[in-house]
KOLDO-527910 format. One record per residue: residue number from 1; x, y, z of N, C-alpha, C in turn. Coordinates in pm, 1 decimal, m for minus. Each point is the difference from the previous one (the first is absolute). Last residue first. Example, Ala and Ser with C-alpha at 12.3 -4.5 7.8 and 13.67 -1.06 7.14 Angstrom:
(vonu 2; (1285.0; m225.0; 708.0); (82.0; 119.0; 6.0); (m77.0; 109.0; 73.0))
(vonu 1; (29.0; m572.0; m7.0); (m89.0; 119.0; 0.0); (90.0; 120.0; 0.0))
END
This chain:
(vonu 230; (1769.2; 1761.2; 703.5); (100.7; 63.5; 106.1); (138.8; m105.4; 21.6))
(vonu 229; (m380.5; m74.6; m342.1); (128.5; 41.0; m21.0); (69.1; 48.2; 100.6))
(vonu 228; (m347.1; m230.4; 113.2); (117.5; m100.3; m59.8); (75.3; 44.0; m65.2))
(vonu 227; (m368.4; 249.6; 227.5); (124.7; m107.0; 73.6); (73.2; m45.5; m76.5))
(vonu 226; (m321.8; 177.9; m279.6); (96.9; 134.3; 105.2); (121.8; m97.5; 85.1))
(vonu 225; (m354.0; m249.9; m232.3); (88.9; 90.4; m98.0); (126.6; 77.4; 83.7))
(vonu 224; (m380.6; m147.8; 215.5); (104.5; m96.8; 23.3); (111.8; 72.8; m148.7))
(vonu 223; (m374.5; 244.9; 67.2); (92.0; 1.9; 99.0); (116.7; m126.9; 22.8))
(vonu 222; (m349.8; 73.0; m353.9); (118.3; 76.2; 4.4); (123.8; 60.8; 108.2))
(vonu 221; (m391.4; m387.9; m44.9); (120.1; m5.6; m100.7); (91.4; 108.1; 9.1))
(vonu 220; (m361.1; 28.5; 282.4); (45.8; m86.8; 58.8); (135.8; m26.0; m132.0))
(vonu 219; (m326.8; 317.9; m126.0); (80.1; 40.5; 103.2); (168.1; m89.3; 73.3))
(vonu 218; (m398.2; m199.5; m292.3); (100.2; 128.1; m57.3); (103.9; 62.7; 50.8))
(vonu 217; (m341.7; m274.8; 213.7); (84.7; m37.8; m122.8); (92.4; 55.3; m40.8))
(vonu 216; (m282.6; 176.2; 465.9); (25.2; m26.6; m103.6); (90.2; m54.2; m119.2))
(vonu 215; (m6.4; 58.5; 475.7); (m107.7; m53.8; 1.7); (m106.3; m7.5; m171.4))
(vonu 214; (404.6; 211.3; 247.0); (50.6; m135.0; 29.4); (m158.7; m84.5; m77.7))
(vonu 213; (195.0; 538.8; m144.6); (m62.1; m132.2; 73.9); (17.4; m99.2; m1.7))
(vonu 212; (184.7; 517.1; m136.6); (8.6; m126.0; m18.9); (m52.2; m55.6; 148.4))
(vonu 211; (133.8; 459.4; m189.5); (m156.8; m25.6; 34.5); (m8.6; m147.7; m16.9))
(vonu 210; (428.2; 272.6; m12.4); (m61.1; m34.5; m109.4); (m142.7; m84.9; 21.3))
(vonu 209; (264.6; 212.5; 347.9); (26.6; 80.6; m105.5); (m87.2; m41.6; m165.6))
(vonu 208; (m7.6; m300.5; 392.0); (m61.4; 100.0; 54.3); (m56.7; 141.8; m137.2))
(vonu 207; (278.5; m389.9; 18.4); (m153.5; m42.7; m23.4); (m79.3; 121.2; 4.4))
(vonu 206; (514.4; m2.1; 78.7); (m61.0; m12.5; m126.3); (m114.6; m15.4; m72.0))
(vonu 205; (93.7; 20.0; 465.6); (42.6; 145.8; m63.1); (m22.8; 22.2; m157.1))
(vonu 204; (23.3; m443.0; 243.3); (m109.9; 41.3; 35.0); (m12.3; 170.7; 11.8))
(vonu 203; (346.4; m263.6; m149.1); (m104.6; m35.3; m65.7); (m78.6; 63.8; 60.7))
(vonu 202; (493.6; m22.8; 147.2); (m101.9; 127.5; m164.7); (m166.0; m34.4; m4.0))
(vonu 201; (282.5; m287.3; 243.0); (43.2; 115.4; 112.1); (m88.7; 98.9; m81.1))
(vonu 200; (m67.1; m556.7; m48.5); (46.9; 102.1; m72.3); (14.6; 98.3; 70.6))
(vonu 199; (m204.3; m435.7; 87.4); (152.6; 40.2; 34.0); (62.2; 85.5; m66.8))
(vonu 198; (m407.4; m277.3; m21.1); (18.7; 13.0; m115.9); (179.0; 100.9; 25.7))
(vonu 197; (m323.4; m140.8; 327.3); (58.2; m120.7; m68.0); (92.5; 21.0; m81.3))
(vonu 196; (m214.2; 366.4; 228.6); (90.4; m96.4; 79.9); (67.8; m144.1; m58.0))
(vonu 195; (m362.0; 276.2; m201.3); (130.2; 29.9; 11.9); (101.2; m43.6; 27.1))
(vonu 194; (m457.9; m165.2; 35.4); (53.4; m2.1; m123.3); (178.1; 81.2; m53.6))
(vonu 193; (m253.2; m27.6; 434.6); (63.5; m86.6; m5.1); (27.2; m8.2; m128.1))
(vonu 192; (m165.5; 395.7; 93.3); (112.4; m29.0; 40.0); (50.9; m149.3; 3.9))
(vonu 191; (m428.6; 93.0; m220.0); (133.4; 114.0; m41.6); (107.4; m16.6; 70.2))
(vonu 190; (m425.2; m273.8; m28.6); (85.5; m2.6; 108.6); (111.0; 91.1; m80.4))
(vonu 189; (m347.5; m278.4; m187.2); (m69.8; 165.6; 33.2); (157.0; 47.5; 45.0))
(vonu 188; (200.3; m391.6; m226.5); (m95.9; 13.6; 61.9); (m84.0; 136.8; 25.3))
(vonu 187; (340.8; m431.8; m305.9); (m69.5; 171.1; 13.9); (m110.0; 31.7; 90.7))
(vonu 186; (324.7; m440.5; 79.6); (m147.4; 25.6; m86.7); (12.7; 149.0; 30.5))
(vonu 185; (419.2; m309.7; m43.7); (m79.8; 109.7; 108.3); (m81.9; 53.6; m94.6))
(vonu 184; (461.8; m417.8; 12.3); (m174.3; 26.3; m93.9); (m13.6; 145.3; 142.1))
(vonu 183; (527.5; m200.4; m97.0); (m123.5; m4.4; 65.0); (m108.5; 70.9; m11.1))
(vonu 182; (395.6; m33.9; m245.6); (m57.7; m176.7; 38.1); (m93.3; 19.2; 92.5))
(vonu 181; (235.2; 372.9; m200.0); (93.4; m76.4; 56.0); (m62.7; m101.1; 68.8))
(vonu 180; (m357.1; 249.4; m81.7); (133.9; 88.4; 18.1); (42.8; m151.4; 37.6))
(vonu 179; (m479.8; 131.3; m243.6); (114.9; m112.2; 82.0); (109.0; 56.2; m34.5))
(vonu 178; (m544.5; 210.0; 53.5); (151.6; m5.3; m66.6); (55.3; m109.4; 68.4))
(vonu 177; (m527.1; 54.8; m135.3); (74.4; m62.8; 79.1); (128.7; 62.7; m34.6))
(vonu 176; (m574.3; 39.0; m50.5); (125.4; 10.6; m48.0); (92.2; m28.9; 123.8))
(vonu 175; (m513.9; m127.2; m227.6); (92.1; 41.3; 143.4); (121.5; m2.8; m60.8))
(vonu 174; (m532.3; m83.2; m157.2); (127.3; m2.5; m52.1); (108.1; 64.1; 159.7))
(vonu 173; (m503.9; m291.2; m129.2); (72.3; 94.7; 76.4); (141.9; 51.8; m71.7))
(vonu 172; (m488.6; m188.1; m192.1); (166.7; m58.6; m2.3); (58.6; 137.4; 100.4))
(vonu 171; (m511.8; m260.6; 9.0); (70.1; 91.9; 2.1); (172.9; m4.8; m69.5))
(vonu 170; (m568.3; m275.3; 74.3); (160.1; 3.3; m34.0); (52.1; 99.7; m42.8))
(vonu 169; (m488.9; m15.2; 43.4); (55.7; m89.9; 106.5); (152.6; m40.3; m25.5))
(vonu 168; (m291.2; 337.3; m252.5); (m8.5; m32.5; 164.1); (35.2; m91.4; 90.9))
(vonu 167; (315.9; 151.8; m468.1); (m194.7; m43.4; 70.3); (m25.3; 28.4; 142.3))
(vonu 166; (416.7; 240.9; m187.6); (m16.0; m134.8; m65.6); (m113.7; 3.3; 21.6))
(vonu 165; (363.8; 431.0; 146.5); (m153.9; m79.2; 6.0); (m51.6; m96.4; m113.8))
(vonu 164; (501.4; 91.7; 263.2); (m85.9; 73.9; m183.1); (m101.5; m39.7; 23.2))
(vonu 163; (272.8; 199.7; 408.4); (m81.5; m95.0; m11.0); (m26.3; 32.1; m148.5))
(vonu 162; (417.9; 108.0; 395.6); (m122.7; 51.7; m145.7); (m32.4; m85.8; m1.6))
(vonu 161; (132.4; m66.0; 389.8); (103.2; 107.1; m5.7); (m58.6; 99.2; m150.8))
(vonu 160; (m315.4; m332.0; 374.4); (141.7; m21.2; m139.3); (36.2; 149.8; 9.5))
(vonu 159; (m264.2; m256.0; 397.1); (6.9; 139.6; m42.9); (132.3; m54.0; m121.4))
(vonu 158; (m203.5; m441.6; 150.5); (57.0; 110.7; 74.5); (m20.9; 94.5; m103.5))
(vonu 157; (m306.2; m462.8; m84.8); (133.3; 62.7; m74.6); (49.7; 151.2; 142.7))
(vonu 156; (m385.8; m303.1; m131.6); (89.9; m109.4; 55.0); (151.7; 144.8; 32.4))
(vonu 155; (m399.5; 112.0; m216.0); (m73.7; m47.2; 117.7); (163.4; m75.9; 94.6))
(vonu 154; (49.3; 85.5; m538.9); (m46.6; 133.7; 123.8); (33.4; m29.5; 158.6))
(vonu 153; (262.3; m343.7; m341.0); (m197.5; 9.5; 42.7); (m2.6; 144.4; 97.2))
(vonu 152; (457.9; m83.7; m387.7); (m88.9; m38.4; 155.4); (m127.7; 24.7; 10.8))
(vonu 151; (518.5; m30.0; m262.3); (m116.5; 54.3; m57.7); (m111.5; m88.2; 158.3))
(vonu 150; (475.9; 267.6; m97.1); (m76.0; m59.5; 78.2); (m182.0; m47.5; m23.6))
(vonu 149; (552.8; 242.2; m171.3); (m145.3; 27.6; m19.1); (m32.3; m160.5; 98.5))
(vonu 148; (418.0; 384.1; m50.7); (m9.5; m162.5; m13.7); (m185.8; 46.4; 28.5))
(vonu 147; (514.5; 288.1; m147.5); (m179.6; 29.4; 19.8); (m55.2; m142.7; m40.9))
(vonu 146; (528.8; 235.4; 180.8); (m86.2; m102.0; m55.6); (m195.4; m20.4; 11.9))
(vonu 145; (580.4; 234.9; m36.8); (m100.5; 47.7; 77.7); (m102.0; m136.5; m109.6))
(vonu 144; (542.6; 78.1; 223.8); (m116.3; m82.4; m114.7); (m136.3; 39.1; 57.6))
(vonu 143; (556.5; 182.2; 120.3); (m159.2; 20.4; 44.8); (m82.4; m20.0; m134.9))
(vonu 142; (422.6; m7.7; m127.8); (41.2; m37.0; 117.3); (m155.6; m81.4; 58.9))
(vonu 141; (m121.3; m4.9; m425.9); (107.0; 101.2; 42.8); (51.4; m89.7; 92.1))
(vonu 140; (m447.5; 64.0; m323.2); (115.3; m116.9; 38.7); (47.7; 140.1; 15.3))
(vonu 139; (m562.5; 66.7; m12.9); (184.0; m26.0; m30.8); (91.5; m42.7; 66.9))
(vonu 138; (m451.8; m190.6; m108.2); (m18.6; 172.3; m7.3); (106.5; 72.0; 8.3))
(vonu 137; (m153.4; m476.5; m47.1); (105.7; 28.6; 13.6); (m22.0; 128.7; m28.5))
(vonu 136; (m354.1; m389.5; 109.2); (36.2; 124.3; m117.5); (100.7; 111.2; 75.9))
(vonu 135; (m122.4; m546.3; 154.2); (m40.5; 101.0; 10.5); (92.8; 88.6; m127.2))
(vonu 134; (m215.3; m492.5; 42.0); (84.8; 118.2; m60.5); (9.0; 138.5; m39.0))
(vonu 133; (m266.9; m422.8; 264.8); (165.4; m58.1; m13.6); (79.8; 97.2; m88.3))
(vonu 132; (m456.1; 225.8; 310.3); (113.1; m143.5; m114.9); (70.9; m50.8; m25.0))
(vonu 131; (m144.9; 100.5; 541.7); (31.8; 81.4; m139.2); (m9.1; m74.0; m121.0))
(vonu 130; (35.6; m186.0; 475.9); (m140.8; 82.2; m93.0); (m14.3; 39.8; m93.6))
(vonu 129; (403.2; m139.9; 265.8); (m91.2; m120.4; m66.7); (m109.5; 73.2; m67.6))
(vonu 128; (463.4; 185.7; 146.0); (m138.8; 65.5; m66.1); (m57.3; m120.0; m18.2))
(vonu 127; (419.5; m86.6; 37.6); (m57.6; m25.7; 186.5); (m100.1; 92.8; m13.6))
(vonu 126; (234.0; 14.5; m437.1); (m53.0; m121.3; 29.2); (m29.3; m42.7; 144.2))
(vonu 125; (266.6; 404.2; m132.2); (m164.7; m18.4; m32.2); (m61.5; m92.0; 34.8))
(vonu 124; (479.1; 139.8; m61.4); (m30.7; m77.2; 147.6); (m162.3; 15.0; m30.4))
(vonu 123; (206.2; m105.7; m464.4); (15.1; 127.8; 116.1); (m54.6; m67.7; 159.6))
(vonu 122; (m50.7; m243.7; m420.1); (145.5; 25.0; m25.3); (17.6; 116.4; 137.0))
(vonu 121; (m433.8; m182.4; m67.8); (77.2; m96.1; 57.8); (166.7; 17.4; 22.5))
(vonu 120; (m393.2; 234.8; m227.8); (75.5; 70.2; 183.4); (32.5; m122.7; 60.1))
(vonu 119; (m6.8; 99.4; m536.3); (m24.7; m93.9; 69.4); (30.8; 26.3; 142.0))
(vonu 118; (m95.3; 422.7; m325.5); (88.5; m94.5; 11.3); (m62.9; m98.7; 109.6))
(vonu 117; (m101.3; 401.7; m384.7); (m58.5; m119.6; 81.9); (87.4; m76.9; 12.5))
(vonu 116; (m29.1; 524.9; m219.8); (58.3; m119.6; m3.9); (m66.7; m105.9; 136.1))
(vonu 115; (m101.9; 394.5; m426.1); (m43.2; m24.2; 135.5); (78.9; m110.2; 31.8))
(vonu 114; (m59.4; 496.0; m338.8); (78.4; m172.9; 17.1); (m49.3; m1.6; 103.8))
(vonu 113; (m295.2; 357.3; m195.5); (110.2; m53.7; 44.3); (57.7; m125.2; 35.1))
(vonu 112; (m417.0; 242.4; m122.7); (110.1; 54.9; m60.6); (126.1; m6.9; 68.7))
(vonu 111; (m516.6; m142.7; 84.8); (72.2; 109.3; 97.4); (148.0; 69.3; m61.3))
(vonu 110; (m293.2; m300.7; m237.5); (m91.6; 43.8; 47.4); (71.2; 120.8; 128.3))
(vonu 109; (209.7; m325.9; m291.0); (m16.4; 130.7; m83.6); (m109.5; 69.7; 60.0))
(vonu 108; (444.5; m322.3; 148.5); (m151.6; 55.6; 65.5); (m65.8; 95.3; m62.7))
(vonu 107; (447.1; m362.4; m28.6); (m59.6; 143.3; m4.0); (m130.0; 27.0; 11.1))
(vonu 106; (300.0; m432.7; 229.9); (m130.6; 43.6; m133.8); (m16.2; 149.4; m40.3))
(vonu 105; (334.7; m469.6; 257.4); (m51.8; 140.4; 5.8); (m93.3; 26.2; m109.3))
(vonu 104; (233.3; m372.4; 370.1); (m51.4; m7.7; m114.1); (m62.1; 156.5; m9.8))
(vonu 103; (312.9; m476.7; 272.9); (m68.3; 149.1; 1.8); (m42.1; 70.7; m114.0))
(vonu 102; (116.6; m496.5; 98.7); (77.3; 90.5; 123.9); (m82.2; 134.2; 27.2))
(vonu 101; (m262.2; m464.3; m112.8); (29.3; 116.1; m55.1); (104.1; 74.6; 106.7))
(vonu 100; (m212.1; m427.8; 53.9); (87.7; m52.6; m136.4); (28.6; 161.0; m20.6))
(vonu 99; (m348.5; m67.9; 312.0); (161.6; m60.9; 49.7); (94.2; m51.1; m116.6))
(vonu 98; (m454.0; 223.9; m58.8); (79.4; 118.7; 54.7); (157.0; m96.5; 33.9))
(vonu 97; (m357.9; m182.3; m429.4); (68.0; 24.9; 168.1); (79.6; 96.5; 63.6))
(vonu 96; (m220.2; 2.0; m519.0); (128.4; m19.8; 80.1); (m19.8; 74.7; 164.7))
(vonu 95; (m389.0; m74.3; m450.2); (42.8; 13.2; 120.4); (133.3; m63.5; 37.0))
(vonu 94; (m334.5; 137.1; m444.9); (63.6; m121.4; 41.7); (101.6; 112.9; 140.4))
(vonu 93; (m364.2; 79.9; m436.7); (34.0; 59.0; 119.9); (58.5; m141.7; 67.7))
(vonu 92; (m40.9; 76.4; m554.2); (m21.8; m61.6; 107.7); (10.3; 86.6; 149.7))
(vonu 91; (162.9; 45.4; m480.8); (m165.4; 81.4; m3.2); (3.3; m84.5; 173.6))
(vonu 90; (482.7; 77.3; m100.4); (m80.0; m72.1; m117.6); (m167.7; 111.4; 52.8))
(vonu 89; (178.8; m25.5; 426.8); (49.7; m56.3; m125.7); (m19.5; m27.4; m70.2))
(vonu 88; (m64.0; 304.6; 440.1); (m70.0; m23.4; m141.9); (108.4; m84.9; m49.2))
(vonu 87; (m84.0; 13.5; 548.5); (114.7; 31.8; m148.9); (m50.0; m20.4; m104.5))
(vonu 86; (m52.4; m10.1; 589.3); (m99.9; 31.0; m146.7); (91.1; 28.8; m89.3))
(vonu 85; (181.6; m85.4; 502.8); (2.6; 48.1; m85.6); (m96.6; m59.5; m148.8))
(vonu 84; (4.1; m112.2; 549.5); (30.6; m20.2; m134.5); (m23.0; 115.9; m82.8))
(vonu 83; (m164.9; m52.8; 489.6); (162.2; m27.7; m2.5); (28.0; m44.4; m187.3))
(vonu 82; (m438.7; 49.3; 200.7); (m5.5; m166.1; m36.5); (209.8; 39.1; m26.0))
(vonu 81; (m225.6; 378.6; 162.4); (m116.3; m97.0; 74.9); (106.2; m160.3; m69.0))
(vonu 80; (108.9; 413.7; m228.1); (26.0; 21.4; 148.1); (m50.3; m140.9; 117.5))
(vonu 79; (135.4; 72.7; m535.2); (m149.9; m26.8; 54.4); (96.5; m11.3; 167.9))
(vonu 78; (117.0; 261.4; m506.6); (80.3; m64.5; 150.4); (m122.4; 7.9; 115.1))
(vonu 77; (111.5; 53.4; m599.4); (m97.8; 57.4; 126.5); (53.1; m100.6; 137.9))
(vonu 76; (166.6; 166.7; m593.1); (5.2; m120.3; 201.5); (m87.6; 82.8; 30.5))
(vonu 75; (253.1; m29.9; m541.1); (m114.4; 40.9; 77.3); (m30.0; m90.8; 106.3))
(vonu 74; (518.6; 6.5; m204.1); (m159.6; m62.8; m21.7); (m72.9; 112.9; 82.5))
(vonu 73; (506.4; 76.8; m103.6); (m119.3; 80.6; m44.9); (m102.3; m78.5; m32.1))
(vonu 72; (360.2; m313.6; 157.1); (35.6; 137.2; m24.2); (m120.3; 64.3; m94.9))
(vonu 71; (196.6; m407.7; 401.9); (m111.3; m19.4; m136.9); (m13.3; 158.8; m20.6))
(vonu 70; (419.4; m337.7; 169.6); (m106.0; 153.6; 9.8); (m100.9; m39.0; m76.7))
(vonu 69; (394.3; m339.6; 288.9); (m62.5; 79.0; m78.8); (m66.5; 94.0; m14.2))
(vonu 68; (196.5; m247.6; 412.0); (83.2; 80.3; m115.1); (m10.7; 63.0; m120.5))
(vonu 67; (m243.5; m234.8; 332.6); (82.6; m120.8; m41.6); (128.1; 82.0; m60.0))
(vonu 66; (m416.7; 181.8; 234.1); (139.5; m51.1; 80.4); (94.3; m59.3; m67.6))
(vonu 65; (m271.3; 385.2; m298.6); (m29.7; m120.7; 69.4); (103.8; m51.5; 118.7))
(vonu 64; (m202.8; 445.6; m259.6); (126.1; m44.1; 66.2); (m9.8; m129.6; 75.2))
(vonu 63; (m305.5; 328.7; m359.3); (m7.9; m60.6; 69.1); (147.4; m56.2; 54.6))
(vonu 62; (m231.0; 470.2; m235.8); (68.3; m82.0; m5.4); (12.8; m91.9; 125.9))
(vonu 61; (m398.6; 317.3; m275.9); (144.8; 38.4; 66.8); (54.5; m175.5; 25.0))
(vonu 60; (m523.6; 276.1; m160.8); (119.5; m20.8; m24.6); (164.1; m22.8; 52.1))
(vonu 59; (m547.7; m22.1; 186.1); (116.5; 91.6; m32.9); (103.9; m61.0; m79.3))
(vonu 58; (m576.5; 20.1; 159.8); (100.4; m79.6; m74.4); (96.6; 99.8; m70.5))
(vonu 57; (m333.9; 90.3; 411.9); (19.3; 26.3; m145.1); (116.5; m81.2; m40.2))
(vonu 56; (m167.3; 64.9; 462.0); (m93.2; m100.6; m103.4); (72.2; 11.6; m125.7))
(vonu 55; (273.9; m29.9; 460.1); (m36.6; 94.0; m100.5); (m93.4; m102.6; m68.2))
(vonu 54; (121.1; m197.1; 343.8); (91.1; 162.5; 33.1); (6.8; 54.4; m75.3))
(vonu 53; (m390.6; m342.0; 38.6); (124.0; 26.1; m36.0); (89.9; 42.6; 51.1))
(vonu 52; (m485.6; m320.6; 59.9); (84.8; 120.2; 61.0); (159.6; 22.9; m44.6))
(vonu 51; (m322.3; m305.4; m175.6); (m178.6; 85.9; 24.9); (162.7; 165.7; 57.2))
(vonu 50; (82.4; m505.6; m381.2); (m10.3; 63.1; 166.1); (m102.7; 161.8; m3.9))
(vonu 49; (m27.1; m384.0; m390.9); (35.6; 92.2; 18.5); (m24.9; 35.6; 165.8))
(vonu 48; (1.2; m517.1; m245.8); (m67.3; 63.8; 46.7); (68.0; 183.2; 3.7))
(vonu 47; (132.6; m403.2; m122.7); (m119.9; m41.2; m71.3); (m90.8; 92.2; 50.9))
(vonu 46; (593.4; m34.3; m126.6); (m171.3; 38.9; 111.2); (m110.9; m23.9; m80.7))
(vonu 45; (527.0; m238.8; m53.1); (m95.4; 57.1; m28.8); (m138.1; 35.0; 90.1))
(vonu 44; (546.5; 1.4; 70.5); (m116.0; m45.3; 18.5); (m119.7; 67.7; m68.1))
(vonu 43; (583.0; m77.4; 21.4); (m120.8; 28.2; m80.6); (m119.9; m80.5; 85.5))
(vonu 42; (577.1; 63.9; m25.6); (m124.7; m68.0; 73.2); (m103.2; 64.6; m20.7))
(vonu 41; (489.5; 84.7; m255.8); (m57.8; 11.9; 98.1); (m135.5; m68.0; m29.1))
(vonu 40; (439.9; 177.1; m269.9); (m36.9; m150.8; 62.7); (m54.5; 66.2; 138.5))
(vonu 39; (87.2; 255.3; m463.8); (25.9; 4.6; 103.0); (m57.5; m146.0; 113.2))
(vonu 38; (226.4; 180.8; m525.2); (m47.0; m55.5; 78.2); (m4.6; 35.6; 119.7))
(vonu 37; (161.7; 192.7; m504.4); (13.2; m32.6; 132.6); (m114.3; m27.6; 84.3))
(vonu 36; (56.2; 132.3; m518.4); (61.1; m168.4; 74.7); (m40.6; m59.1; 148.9))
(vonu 35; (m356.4; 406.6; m297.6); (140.9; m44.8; 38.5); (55.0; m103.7; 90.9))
(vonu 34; (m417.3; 289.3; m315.7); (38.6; m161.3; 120.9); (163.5; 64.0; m21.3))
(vonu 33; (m282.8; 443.0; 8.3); (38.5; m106.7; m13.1); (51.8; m131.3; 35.9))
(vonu 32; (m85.7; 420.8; 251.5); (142.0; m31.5; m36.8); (m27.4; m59.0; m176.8))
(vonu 31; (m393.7; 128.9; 313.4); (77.8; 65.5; m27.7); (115.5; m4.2; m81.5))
(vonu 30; (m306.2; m384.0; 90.8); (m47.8; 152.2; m26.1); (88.6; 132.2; m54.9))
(vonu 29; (148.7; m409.8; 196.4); (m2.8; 15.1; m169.7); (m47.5; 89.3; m82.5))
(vonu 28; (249.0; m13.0; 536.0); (m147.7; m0.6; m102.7); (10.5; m14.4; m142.0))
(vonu 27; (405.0; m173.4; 301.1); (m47.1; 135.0; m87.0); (m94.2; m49.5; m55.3))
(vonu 26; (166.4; m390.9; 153.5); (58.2; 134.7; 137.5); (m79.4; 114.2; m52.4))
(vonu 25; (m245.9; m467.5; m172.9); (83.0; 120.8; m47.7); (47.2; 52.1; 134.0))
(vonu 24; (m108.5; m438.8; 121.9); (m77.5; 102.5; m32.1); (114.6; 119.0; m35.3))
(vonu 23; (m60.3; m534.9; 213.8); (74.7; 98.9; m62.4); (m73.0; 65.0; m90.4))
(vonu 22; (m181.6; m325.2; 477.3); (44.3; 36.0; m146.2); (133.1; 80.8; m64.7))
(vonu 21; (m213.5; m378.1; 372.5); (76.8; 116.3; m17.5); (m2.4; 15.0; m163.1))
(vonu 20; (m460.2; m47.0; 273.1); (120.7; m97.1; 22.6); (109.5; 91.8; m80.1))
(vonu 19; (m433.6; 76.2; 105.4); (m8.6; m64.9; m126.8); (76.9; m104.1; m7.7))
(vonu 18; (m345.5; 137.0; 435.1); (143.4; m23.4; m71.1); (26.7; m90.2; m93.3))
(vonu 17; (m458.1; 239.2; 138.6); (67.6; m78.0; m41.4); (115.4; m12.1; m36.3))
(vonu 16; (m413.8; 283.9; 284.3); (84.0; 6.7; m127.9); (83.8; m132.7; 16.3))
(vonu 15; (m215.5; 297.4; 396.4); (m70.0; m37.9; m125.6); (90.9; 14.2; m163.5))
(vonu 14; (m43.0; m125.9; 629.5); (77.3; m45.5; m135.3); (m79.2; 46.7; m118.4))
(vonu 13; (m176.8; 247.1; 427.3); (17.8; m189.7; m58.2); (92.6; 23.6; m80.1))
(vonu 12; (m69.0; 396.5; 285.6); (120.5; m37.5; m67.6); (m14.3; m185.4; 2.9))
(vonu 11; (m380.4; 282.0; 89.3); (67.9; 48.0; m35.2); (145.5; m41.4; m88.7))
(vonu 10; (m272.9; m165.8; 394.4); (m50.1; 35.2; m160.6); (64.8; 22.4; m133.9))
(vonu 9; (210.4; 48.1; 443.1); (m48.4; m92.3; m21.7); (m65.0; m89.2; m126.6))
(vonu 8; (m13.2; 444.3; 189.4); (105.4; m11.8; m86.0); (51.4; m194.4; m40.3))
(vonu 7; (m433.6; 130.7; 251.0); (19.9; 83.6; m112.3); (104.0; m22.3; m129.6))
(vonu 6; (m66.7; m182.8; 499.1); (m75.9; m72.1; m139.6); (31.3; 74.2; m73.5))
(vonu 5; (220.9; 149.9; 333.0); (85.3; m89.8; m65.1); (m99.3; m101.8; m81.0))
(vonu 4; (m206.1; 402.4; 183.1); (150.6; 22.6; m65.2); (41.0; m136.2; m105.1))
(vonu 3; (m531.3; 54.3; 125.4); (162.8; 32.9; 75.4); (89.7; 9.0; m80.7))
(vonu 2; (m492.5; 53.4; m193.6); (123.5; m101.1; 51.1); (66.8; 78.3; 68.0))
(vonu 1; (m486.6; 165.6; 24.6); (121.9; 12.4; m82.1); (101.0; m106.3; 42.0))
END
């Protein structure tokens, strides 16, 4: 079996062609009709489809560029491995770079809900070298709770926190993280250091009373819920 860094290696050749800058309806036409407004952004065409997402299914939702523009209700997919966003335009699949994107959301008709993706360049995230370039904003507050993915070779890889199972030979880990006031803390087994961070006097009365875990999604959303209204 390859190693690691043949693998990903592999993995992330260059596949596709910068178009260069374009302008492109802001509002799907799909949806909206044409209309006036423009959005000025960088375009690459693929010649090829990626293998690892943060979702397979093609979502509907809205793009936030650095420059200041939007691109509003296209169909995305967000290739974890090559840092770009997948965008239907017209009949075409055409790609926007992760370093041209602030942040970007999709409703999810497979789980039924908004999802948001922000650049962990804008957060202390970015000393995450591993991670993607956009992790999924699970919630804003005081206390930001954050679910970042990892995509990795088994064989190469420590005990993950969840694992989505991919092939036998590439995994995407996922791991969660809060940032308080600028500073990152990975969710851990660790109930008390998960406390201790999190500096609440209620919470661990509140976990108790309402059967809440550090070691589930769900959970993990409704407890930062809790902190941030205390």
């Amino acid at each position: 079996m390859r190693n690691k860094n043949q693998l990903l290696a592999a993995i992330c050749i260059v596949i596709g062609v910068i178009k260069g800058y374009s302008q492109i309806p802001t509002l799907n036409p799909f949806f909206f009709g044409q209309k006036p407004q423009k959005t000025n952004v960088t375009l690459t065409n693929l010649t090829s489809i990626g293998q690892y997402y943060a979702d397979l299914q093609w979502n509907a939702g809205n793009i936030h560029l650095k420059n200041g523009d939007s691109l509003i209700a296209y169909y995305m997919r967000y290739d974890l491995v090559r840092n770009h966003l997948e965008v239907i335009i017209d009949t075409k699949i055409m790609a926007i770079n992760g370093s041209f994107i602030d942040r970007f959301e999709w409703f999810s008709i497979e789980r039924l809900r908004p999802e948001k993706f922000v650049n962990k360049n804008q957060y202390s995230l970015e000393s995450l070298t591993d991670i993607a370039g956009f992790p999924e904003l699970l919630v804003d507050g005081d206390v930001k709770l954050f679910k970042c993915k990892i995509v990795f070779a088994p064989r190469q890889a420590t005990s993950p926190t969840l694992v989505n199972d991919t092939d036998s030979e590439i995994q995407v880990l996922e791991e969660y993280y809060y940032e308080k006031e600028g500073e990152i803390f990975e969710v851990t087994g660790n109930k008390r250091k998960n406390l201790d961070f999190l500096e609440r006097s209620s919470l661990n009365k509140h976990l108790k009373e309402n059967d809440l875990r550090f070691n589930a999604e769900n959970d993990l959303i409704k407890i930062i819920q809790y902190v941030n209204d205390k």
